[in-house]
C-alpha positions in Angstrom: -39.4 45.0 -2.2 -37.7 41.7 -0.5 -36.7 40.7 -4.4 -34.4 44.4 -4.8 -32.5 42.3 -1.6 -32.2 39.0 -3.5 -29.1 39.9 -6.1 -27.3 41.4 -3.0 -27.0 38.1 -0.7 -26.6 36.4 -3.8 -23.5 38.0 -5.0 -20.8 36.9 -2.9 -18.4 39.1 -3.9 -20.5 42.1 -3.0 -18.5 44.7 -0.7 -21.5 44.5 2.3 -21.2 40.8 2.5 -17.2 41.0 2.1 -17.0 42.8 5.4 -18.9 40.5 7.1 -16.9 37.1 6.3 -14.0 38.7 6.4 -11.6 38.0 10.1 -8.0 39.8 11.1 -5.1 37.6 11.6 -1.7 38.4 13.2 0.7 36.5 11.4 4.5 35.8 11.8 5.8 36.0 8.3 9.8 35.7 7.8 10.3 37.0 11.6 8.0 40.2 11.4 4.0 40.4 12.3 1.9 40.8 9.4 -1.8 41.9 9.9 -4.3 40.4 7.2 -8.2 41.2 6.8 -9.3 38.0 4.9 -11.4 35.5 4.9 -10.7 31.8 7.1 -10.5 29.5 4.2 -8.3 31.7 2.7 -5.1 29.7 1.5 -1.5 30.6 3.1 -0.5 30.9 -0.6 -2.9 33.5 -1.3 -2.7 35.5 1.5 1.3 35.6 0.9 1.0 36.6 -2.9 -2.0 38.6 -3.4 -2.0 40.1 0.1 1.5 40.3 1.1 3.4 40.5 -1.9 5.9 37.9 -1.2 5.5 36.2 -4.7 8.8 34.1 -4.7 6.4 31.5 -3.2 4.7 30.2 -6.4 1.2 28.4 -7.4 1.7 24.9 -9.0 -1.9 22.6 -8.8 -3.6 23.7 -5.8 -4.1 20.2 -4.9 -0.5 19.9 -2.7 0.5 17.8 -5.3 3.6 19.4 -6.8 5.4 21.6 -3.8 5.9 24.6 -5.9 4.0 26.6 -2.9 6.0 24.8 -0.5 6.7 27.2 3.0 7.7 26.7 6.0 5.5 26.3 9.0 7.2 26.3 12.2 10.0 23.7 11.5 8.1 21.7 9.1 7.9 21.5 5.0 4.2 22.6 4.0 2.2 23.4 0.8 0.8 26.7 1.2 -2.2 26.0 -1.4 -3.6 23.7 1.1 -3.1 25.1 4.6 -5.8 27.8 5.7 -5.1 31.1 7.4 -7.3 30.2 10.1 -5.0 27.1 11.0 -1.7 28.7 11.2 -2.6 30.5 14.9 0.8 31.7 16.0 3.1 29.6 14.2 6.0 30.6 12.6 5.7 31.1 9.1 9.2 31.0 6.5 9.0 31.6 2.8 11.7 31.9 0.5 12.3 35.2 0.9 12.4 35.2 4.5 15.1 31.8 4.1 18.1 34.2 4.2 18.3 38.0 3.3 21.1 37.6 1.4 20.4 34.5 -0.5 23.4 32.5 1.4 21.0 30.0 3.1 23.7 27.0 2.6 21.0 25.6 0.4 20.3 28.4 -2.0 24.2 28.4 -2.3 24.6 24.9 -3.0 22.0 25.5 -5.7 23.9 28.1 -7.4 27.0 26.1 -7.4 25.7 23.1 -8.7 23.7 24.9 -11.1 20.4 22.9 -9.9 17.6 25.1 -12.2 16.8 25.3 -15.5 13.3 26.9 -16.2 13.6 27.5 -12.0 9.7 27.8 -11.2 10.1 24.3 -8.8 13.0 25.9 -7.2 11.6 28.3 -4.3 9.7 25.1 -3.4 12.4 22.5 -3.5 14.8 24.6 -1.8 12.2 25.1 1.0 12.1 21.5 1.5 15.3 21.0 0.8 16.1 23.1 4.0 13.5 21.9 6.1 15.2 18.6 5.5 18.8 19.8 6.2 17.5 21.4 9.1 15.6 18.2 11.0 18.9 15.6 9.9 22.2 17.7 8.4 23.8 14.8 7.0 20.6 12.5 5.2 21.1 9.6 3.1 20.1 9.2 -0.6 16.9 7.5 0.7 16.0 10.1 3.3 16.6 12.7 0.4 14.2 11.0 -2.0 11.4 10.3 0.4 11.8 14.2 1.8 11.9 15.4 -1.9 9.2 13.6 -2.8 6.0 14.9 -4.2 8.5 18.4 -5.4 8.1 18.3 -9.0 10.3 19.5 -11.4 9.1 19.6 -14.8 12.3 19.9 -16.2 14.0 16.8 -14.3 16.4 18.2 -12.7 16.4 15.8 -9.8 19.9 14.4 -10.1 21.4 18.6 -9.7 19.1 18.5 -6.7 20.0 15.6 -4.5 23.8 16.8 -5.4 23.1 20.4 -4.5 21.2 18.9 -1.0 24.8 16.9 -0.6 27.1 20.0 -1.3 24.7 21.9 1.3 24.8 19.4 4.1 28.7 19.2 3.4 29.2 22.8 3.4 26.8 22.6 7.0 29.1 19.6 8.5 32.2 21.6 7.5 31.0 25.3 9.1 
C-alpha cells in the first residue's frame, strides 16, 4: 500500500503537492496591488508573464546576462529572471508597461524619434534601464551611459541609436 503513495510525492507537479508549496503575495505592479498564488523561487519574470500577463517584459538567457527582462524595482534597474517573488516584499515594482500609459515616457519618445530598434526584442529592457539611468542622473555622460547600459544586449547593434536616443531623452528632460 505505502508504494500506490510513492509516484504521488514523487511527481512534483502533482496538484496535492502544488497547494502545499505554493505562498500568496501582494505585489505592487505599475501602481496597482496584484495578488499571486505561486511558489517563493518563483522568478519576477514569470510571475509577470505567465501570471500577470504583462508580456512586454521579455525572457532573454535566464542567467541576468542580457537585460531583456530588465524591470524596475523600487528606483533601481533589475533583471526579473533572477530576482524571486519572495524578495520583492513591498517594493515597488515598474515594467514597461507600467513606464507611461501612453507610451510618452521621455525615453520611449526619444526612441521613436531616433528610430533606436530594429528587430526591438532588447528594447523593453534597454529602455527600462535607460530610464532608471535618466532617473538617478538626468544629464549622464557617455561613460556613465556605457557603464549603466552595460550588460543590455542588443543583437542587432544598435548601440550607437541608443546612447543618442538616451541623449535626446535627457535633453528633452533638461528642457521640460
Amino acid at each position: 500500500m505505502l508504494f500506490h503513495y510513492i509516484p504521488l510525492f514523487l511527481n512534483l507537479k502533482h496538484p496535492i503537492l502544488n497547494k502545499l508549496i505554493m505562498s500568496k503575495f501582494s505585489l505592487k505592479i505599475n501602481g496597482n496591488t496584484q495578488e499571486v498564488d505561486v511558489d517563493d523561487n518563483t522568478p519576477m519574470l514569470w510571475v509577470l508573464r505567465d501570471h500577470l500577463k504583462l508580456v512586454g517584459t521579455k525572457y532573454g538567457c535566464g542567467i541576468a546576462q542580457c537585460g531583456a527582462c530588465t524591470v524596475h524595482l523600487g528606483e533601481n534597474a533589475v533583471r526579473s529572471c533572477q530576482i524571486p517573488v519572495s524578495s520583492v516584499g513591498d517594493q515597488e515594482i515598474t515594467t514597461i508597461e507600467g513606464l507611461s500609459e501612453n507610451g510618452d515616457h521621455p525615453v520611449q519618445q526619444a526612441w521613436l524619434e531616433v528610430d533606436v530598434p530594429q528587430c526591438g526584442y532588447c528594447q523593453a529592457g534597454q529602455i527600462m534601464s535607460a530610464s532608471a539611468l535618466l532617473k538617478r542622473n538626468p544629464s549622464p555622460s557617455d561613460a556613465e551611459i556605457e557603464a549603466a547600459m552595460n550588460g543590455n544586449i542588443c543583437r542587432c547593434g544598435t548601440y550607437t541609436r541608443i546612447k543618442k536616443a538616451i541623449k535626446t531623452a535627457a535633453t528633452a528632460t533638461e528642457n521640460a
